[in-house]
C-alpha atoms as an extended CHARMM CRD file, in Angstrom:
* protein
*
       151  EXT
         1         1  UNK       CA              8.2130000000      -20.0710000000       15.5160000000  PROA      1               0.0000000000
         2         2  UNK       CA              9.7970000000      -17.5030000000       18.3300000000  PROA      2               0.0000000000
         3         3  UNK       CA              7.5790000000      -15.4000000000       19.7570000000  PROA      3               0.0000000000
         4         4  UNK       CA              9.2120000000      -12.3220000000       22.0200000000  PROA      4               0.0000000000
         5         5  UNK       CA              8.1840000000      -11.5580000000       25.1420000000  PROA      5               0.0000000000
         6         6  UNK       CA              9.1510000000       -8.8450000000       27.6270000000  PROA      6               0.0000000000
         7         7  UNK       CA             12.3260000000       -9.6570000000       29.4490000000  PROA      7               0.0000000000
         8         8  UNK       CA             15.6600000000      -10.6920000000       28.6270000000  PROA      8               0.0000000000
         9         9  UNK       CA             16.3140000000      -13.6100000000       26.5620000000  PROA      9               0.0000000000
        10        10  UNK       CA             13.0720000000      -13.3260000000       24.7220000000  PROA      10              0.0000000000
        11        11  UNK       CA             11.1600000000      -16.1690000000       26.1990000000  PROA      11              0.0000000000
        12        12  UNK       CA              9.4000000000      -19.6630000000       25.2080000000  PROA      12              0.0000000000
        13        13  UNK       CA              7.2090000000      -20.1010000000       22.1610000000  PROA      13              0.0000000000
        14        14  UNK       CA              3.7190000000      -19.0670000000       22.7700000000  PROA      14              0.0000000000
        15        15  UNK       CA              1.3520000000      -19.1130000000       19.8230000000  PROA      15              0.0000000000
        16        16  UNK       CA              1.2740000000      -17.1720000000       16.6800000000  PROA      16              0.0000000000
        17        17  UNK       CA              1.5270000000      -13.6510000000       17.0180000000  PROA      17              0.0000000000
        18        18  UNK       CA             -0.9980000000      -10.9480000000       15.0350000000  PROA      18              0.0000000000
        19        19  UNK       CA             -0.8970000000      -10.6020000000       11.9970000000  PROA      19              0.0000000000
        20        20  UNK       CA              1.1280000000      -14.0860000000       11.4490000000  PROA      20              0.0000000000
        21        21  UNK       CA              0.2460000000      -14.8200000000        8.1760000000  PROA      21              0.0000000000
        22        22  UNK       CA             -0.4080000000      -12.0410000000        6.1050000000  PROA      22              0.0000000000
        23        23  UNK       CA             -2.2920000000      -12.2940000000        2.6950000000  PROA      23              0.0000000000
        24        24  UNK       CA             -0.8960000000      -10.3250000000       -0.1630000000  PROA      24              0.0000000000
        25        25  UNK       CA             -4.5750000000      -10.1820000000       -2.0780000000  PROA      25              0.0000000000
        26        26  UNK       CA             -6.2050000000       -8.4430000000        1.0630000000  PROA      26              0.0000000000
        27        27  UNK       CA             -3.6160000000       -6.3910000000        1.8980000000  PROA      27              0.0000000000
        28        28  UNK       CA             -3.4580000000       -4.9750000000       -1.6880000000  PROA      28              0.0000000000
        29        29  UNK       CA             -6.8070000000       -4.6830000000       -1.9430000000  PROA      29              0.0000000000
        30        30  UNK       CA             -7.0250000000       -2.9390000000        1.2020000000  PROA      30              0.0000000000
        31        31  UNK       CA             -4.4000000000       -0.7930000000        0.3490000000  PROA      31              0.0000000000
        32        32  UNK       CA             -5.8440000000        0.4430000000       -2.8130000000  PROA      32              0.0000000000
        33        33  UNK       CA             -8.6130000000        1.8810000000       -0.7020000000  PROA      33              0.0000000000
        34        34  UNK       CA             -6.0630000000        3.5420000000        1.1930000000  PROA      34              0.0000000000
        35        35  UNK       CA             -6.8790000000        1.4510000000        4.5790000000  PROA      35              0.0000000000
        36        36  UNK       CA             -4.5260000000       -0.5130000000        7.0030000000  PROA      36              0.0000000000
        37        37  UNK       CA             -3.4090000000       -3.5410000000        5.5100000000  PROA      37              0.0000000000
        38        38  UNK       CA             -3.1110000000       -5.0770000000        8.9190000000  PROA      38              0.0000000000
        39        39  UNK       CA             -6.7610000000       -4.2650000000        9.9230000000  PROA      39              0.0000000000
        40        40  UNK       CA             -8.6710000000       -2.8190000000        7.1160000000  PROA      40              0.0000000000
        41        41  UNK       CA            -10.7020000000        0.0370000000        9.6070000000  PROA      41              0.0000000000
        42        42  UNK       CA             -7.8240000000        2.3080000000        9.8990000000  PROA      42              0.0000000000
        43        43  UNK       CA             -6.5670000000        4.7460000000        7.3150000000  PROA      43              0.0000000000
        44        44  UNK       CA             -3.2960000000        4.0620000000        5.6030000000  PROA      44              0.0000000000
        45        45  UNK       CA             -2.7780000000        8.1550000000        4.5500000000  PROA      45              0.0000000000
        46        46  UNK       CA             -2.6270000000       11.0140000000        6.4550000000  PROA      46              0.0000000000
        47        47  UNK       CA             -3.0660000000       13.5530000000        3.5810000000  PROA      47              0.0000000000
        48        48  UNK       CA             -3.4790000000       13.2380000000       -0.3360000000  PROA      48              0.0000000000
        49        49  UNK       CA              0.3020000000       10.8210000000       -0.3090000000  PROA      49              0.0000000000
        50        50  UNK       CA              1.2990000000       10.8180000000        2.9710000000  PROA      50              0.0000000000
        51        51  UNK       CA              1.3320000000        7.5950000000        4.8440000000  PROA      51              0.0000000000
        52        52  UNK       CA              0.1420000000        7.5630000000        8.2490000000  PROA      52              0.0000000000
        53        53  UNK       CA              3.4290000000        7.1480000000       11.1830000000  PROA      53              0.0000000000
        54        54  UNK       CA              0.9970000000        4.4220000000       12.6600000000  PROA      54              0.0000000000
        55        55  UNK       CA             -1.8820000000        3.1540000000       11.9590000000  PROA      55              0.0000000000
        56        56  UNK       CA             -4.9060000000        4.8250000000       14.1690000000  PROA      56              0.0000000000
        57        57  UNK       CA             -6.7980000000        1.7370000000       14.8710000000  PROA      57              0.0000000000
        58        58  UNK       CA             -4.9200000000       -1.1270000000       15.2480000000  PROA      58              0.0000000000
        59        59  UNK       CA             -1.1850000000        0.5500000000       16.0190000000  PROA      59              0.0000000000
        60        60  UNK       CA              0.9380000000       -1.1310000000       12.5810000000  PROA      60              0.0000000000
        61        61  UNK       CA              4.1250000000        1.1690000000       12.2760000000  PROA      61              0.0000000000
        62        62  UNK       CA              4.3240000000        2.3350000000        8.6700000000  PROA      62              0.0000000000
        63        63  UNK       CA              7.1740000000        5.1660000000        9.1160000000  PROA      63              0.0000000000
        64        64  UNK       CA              9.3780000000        2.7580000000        7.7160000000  PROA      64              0.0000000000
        65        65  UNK       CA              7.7470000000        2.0440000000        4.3600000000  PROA      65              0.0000000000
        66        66  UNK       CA              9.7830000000        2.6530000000        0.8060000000  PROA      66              0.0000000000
        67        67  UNK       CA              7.3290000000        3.0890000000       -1.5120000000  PROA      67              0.0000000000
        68        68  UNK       CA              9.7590000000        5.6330000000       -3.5350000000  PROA      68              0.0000000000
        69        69  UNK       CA              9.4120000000        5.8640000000       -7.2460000000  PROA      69              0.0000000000
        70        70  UNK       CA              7.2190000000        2.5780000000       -8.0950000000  PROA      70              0.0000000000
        71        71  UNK       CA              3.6280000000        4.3450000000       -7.3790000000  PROA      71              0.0000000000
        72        72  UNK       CA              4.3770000000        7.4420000000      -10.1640000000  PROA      72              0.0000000000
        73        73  UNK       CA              5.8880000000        4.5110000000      -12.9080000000  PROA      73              0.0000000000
        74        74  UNK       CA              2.8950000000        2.3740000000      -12.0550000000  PROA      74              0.0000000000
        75        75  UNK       CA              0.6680000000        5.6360000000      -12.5260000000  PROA      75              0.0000000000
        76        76  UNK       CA              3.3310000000        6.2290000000      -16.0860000000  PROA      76              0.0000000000
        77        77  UNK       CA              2.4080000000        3.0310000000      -17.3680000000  PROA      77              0.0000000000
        78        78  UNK       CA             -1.0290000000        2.7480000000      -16.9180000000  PROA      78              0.0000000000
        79        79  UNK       CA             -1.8920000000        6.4610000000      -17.7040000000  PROA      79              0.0000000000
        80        80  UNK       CA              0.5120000000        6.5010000000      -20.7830000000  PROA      80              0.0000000000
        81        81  UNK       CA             -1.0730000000        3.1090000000      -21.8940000000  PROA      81              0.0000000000
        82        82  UNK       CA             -4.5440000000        4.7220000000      -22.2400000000  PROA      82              0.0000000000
        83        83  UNK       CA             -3.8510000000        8.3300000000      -23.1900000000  PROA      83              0.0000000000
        84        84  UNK       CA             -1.3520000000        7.4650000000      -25.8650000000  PROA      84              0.0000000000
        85        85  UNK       CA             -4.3060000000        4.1070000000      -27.1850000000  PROA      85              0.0000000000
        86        86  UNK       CA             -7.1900000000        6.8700000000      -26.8960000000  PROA      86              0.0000000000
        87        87  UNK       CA             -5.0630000000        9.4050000000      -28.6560000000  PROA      87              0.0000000000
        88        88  UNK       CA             -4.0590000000        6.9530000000      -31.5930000000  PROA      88              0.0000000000
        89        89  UNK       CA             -7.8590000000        5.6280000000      -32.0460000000  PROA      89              0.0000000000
        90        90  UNK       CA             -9.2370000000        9.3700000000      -31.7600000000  PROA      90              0.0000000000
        91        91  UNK       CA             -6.9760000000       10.1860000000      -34.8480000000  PROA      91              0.0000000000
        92        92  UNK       CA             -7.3940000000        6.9490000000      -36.9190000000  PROA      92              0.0000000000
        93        93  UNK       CA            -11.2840000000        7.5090000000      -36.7650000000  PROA      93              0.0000000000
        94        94  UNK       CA            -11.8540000000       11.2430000000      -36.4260000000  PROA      94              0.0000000000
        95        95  UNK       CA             -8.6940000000       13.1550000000      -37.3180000000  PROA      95              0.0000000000
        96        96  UNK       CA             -9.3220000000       16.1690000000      -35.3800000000  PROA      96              0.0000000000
        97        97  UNK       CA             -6.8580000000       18.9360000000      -35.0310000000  PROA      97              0.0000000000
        98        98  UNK       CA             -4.4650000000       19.1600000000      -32.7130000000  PROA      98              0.0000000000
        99        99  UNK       CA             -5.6710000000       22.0310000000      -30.4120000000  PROA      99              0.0000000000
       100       100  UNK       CA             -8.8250000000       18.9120000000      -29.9480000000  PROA      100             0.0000000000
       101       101  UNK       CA             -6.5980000000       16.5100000000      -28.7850000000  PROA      101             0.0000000000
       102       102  UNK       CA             -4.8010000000       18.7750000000      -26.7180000000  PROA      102             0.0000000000
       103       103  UNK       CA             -7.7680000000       19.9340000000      -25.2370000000  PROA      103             0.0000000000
       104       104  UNK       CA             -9.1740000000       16.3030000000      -24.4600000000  PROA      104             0.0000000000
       105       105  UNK       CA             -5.8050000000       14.1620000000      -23.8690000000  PROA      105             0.0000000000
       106       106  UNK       CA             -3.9570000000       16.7200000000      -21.3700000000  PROA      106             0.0000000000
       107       107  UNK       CA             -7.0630000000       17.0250000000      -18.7010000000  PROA      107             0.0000000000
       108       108  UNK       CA             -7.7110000000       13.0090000000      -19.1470000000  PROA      108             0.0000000000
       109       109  UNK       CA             -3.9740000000       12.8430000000      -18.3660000000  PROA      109             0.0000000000
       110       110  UNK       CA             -4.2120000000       15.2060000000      -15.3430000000  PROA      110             0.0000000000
       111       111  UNK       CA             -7.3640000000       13.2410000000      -13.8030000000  PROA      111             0.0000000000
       112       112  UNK       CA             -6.0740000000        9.7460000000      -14.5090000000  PROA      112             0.0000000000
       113       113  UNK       CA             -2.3150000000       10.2500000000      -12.9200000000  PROA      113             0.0000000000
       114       114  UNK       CA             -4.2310000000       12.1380000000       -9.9190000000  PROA      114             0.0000000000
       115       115  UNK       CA             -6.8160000000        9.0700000000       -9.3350000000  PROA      115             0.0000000000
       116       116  UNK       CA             -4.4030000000        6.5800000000       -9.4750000000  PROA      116             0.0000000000
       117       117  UNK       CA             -1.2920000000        7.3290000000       -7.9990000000  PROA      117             0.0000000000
       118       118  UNK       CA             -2.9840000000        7.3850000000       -4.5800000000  PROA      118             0.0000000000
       119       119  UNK       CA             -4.2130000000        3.8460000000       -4.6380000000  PROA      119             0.0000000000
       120       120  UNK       CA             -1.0630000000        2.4520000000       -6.0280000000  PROA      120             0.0000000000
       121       121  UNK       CA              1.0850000000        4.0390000000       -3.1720000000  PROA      121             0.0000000000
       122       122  UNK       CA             -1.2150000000        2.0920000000       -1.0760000000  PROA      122             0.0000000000
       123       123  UNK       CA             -0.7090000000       -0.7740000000       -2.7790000000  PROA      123             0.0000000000
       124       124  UNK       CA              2.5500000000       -0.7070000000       -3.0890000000  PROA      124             0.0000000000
       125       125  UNK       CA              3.2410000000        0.1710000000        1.3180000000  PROA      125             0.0000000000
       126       126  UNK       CA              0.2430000000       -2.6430000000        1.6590000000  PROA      126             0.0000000000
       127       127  UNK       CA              2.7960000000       -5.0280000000       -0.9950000000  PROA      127             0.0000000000
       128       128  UNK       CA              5.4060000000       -4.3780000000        1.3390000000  PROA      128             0.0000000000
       129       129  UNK       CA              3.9340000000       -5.1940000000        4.9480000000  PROA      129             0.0000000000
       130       130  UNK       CA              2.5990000000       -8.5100000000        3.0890000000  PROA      130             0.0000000000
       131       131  UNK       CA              6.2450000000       -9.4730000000        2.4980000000  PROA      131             0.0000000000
       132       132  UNK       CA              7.5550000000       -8.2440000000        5.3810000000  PROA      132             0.0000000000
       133       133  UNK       CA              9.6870000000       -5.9850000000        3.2860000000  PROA      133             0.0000000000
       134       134  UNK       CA             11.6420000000       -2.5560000000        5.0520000000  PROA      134             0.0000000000
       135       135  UNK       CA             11.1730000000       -2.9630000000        8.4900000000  PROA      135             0.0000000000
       136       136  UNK       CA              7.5800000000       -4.4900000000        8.5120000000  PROA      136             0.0000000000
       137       137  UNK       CA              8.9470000000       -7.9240000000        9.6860000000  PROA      137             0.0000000000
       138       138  UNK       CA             10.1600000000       -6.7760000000       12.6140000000  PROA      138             0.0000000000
       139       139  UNK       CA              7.6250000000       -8.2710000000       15.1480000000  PROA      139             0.0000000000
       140       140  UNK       CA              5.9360000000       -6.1880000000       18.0270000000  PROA      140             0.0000000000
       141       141  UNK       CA              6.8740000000       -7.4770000000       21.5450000000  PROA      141             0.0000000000
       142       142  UNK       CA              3.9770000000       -9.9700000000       23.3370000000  PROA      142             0.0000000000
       143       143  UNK       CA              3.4770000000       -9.0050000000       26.5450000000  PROA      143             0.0000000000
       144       144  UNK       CA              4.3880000000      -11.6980000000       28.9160000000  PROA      144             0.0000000000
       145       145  UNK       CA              0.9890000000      -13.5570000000       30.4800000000  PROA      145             0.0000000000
       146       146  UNK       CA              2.2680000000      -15.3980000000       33.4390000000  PROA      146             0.0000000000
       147       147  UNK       CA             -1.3310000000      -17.6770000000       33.2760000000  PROA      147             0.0000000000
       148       148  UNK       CA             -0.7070000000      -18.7680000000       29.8580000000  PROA      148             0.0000000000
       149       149  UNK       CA              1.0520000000      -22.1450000000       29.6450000000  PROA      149             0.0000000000
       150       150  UNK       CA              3.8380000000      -22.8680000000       27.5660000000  PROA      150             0.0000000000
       151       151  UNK       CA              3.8790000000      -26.0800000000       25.5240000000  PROA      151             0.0000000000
């Protein structure tokens, strides 16, 4: 394993660097909550689905992150999966009209895709700095520690 230090030609080996092996569990699960996957203090959003430039705490770049269209089909799927279940079990069993299912099945829709599309974009940017996918492998530059011994 290279790691880079200041200076041309990059330097001798030196140790692992942070964050070198990154856990896709924790960095999930930390991304659900909408935290750093890198640290777990910082936030991960800025606003309601905006991704933080950087995190605050620990300094992870996140600018670079594609999480695109997979949080909304994730949010599709899941939200689709139990409106369109609840919808077919309320009318099996109850048969109400269809101003009742309106009324329940349209506000259930609104509050699910609205709960979960959050945690699933940061899940899905967390997904991606586990891998080391767009940009997040790039490592951050060591400073060089004359004191240190190279092996």
């Amino acid at each position: 394993m290279k790691v880079f230090h200041h200076g041309s030609g990059g330097g001798a080996p030196r140790g692992p660097s942070r964050s070198e092996t990154r856990e896709p569990r924790r960095a999930i699960l930390r991304g659900l909550r909408g935290l750093c996957p890198e640290c777990g203090a910082g936030a991960l959003f800025d606003g309601y689905l905006t991704v933080r430039p950087t995190c605050k705490v620990c300094g992870e770049a996140f600018h670079h992150h594609r999480a695109d269209d997979l949080p909304p089909y994730l949010t599709i799927l899941v939200v689709g999966h139990v409106v369109v279940s609840g919808l077919l079990v309320t009318e099996k069993l109850w048969q109400p009209e269809v101003w009742v299912q309106t009324a329940i099945w349209l506000p259930v829709t609104l509050l699910l895709s609205l709960l979960l599309v959050r945690p699933f974009k940061g899940a899905v940017v967390a997904l991606q700095w586990a891998f080391r996918m767009h940009g997040f492998a790039k490592r951050q530059p060591i400073p060089f520690d004359p004191s240190s011994k190279a092996s």
